[in-house]
VOLUMVEX-698515 format. One record per residue: residue in three letters; x, y, z of N, C-alpha, C, O, CB in turn. Coordinates in steps of 0.1 Angstrom, whole numbers, always signed. Glycine has a CB too. Layout:
# VOLUMVEX-698515
<pt "ALA",<X,Y,Z>,<X,Y,Z>,<X,Y,Z>,<X,Y,Z>,<X,Y,Z>>
...
***
This chain:
# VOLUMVEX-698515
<pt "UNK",<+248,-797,+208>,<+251,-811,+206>,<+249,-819,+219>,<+254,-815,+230>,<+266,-813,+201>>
<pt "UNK",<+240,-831,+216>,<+239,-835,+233>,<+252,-844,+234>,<+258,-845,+223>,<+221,-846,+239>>
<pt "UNK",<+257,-850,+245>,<+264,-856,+253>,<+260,-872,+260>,<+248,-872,+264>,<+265,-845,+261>>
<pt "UNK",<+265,-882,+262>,<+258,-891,+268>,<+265,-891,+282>,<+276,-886,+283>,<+258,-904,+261>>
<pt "UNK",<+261,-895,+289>,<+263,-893,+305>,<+281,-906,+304>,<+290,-904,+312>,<+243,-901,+319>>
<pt "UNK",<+283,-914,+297>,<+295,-921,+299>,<+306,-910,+291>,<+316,-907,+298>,<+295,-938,+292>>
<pt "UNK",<+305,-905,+280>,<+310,-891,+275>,<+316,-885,+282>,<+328,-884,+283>,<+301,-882,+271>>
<pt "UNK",<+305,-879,+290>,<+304,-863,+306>,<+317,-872,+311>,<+328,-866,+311>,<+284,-862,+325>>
<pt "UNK",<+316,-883,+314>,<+325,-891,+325>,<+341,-890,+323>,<+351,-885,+329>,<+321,-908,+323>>
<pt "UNK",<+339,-897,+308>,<+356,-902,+304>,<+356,-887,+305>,<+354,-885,+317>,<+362,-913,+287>>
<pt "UNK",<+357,-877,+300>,<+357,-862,+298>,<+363,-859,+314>,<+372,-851,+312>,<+340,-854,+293>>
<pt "UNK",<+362,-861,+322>,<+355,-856,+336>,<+373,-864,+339>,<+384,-858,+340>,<+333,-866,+344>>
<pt "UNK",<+371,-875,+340>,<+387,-884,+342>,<+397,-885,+333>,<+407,-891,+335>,<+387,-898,+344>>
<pt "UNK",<+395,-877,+318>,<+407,-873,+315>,<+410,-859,+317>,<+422,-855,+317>,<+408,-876,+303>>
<pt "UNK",<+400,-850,+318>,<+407,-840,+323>,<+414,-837,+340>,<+421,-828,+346>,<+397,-831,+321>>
<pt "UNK",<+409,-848,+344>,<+414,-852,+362>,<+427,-855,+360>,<+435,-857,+370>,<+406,-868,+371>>
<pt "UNK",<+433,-854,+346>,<+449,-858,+343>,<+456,-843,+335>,<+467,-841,+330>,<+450,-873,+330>>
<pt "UNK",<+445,-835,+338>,<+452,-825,+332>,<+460,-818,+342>,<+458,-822,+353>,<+443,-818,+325>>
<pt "UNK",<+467,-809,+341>,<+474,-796,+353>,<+461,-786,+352>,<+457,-780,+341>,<+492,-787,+348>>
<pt "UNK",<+455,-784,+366>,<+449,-775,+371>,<+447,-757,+363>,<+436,-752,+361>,<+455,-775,+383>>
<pt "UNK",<+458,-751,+360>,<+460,-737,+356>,<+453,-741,+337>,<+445,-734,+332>,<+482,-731,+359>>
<pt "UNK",<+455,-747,+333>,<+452,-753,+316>,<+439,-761,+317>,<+435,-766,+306>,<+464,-765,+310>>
<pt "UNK",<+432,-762,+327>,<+419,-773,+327>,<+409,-769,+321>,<+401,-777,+315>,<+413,-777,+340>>
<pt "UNK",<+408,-760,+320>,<+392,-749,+319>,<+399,-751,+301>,<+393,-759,+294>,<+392,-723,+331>>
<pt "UNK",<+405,-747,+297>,<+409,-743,+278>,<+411,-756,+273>,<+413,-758,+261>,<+424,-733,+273>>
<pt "UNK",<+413,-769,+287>,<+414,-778,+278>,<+399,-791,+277>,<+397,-801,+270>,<+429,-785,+283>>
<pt "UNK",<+392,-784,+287>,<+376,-785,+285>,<+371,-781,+272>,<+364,-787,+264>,<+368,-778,+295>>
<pt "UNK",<+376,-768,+272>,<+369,-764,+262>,<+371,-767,+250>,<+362,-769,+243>,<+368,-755,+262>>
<pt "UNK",<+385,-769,+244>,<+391,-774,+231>,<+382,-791,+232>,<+373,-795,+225>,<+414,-775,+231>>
<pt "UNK",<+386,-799,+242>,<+381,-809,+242>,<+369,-814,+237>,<+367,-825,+232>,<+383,-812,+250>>
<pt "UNK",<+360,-804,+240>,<+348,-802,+239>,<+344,-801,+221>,<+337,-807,+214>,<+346,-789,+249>>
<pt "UNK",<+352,-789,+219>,<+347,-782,+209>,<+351,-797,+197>,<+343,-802,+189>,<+355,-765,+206>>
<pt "UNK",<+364,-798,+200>,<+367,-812,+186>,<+358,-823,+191>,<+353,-830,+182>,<+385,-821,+184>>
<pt "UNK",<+355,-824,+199>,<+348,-838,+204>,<+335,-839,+191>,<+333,-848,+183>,<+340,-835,+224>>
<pt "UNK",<+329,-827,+193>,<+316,-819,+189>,<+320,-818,+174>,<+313,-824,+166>,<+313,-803,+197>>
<pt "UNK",<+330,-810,+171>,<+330,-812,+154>,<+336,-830,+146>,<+337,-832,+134>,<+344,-797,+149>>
<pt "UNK",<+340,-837,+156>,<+341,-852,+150>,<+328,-858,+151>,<+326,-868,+144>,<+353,-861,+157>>
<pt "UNK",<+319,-854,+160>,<+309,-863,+158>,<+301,-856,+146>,<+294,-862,+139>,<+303,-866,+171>>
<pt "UNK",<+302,-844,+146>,<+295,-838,+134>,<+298,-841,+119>,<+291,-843,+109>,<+296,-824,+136>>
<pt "UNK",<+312,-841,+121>,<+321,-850,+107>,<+317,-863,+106>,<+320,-869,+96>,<+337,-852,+109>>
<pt "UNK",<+309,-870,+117>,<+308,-886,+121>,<+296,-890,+112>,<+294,-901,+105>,<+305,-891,+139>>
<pt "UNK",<+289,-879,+114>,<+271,-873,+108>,<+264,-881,+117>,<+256,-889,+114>,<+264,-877,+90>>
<pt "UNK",<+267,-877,+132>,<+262,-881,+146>,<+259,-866,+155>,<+267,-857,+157>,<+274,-892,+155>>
<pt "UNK",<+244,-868,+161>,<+243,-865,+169>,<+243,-862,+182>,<+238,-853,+188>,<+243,-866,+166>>
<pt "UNK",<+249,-870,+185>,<+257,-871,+202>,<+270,-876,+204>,<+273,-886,+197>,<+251,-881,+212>>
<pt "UNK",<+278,-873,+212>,<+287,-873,+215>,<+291,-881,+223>,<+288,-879,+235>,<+289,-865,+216>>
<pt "UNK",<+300,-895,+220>,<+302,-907,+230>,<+310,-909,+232>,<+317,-902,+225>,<+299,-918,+229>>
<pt "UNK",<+318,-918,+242>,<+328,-919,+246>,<+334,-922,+236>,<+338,-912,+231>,<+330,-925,+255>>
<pt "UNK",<+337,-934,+225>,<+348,-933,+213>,<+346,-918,+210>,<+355,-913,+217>,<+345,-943,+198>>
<pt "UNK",<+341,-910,+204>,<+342,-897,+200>,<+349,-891,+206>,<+357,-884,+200>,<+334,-891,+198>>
<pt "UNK",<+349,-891,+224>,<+357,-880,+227>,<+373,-883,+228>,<+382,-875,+225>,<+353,-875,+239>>
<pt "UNK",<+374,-896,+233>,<+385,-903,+232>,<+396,-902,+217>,<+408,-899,+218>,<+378,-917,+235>>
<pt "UNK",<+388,-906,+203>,<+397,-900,+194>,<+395,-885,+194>,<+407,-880,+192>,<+395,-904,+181>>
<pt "UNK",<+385,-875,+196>,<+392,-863,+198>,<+405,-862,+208>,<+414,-855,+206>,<+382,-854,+204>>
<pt "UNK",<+404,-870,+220>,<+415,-869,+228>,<+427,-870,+224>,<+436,-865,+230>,<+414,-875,+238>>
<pt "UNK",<+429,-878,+214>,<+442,-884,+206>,<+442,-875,+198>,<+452,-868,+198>,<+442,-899,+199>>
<pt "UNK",<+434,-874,+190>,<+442,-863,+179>,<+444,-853,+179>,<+449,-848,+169>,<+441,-861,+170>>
<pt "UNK",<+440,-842,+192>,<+443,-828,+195>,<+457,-833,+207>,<+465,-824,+211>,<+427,-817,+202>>
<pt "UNK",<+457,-842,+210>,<+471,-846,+220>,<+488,-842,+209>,<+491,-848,+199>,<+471,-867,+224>>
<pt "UNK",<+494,-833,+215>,<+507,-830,+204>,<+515,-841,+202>,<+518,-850,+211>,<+517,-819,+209>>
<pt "UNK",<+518,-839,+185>,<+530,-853,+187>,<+538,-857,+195>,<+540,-869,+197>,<+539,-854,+180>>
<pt "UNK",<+544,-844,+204>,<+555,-847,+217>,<+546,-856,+230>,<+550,-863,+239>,<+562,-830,+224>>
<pt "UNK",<+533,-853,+226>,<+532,-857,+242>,<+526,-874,+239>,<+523,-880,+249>,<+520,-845,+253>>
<pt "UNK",<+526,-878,+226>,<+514,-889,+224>,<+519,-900,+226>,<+513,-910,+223>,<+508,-891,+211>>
<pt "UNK",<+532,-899,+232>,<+539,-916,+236>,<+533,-918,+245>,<+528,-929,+244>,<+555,-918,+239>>
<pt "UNK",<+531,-913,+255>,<+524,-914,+271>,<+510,-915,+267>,<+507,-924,+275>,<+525,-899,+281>>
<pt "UNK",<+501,-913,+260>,<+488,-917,+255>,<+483,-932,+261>,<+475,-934,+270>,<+489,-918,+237>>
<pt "UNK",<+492,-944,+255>,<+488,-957,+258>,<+488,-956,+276>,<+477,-960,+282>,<+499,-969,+251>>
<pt "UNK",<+499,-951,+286>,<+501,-951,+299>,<+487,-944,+307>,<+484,-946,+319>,<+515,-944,+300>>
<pt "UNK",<+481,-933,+295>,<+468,-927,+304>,<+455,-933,+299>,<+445,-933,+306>,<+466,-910,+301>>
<pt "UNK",<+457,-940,+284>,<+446,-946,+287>,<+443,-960,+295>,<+432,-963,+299>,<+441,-946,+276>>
<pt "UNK",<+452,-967,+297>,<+453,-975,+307>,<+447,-965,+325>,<+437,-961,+330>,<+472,-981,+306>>
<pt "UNK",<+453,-965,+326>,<+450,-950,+337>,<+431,-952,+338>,<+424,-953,+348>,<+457,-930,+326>>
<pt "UNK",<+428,-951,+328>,<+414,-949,+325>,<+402,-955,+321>,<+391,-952,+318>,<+414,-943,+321>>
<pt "UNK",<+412,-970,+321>,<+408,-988,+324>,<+406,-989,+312>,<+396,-995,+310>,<+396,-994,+334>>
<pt "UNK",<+414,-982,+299>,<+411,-988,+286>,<+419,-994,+280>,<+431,-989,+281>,<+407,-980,+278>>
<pt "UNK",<+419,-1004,+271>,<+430,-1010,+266>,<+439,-1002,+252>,<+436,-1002,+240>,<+424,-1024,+262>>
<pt "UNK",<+446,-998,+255>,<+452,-990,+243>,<+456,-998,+228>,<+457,-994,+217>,<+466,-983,+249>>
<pt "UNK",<+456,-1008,+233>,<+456,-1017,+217>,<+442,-1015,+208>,<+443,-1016,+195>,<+456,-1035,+221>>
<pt "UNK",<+430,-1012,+216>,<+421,-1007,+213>,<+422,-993,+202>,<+414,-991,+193>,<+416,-1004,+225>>
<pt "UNK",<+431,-987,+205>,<+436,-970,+199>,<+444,-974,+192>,<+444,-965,+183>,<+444,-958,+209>>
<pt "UNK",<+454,-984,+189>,<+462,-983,+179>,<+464,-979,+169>,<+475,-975,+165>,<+464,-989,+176>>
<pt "UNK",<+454,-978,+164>,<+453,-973,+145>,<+451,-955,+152>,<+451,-947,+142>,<+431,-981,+133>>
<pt "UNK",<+451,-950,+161>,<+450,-937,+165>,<+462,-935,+170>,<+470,-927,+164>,<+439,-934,+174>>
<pt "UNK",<+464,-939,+176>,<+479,-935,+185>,<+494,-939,+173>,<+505,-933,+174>,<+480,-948,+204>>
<pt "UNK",<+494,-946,+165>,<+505,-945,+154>,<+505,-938,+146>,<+514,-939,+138>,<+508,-952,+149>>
***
């Protein structure tokens, strides 16, 4: 599955929020749903909206209140996500 270089990025600065010891498995999960929603999407590449709702919906219910605070973090408007983050 190719990737677009803004993809690589947001990928690149949300994992820059991950803890170090979990980074590497959370590349890779990230990766892998990223890749099966765009395949569900019936797209071949993988773009920033794609990885971004992978990022939301492999995020655990406990941790998804903080969601709007990182995507701000990552100069996005989380009102944007609404319909994902509720």
């Amino acid at each position: 599955m190719n990737w677009n270089t803004a993809a690589e990025e947001i990928l690149g600065n949300i994992l820059s929020q991950t803890p170090r010891p979990v980074r590497e498995a959370a590349e890779n999960g990230l990766r892998s749903s990223s890749e099966a929603l765009a395949q569900e999407e019936g797209i071949n590449r993988v773009g920033v909206e794609t990885v971004i709702k992978a990022w939301i919906r492999d995020t655990p219910e406990a941790l998804r209140s903080d969601l709007p605070r990182q995507l701000e973090r990552l100069g996005l408007d989380p009102d944007d996500y609404r319909n994902l983050l509720d």
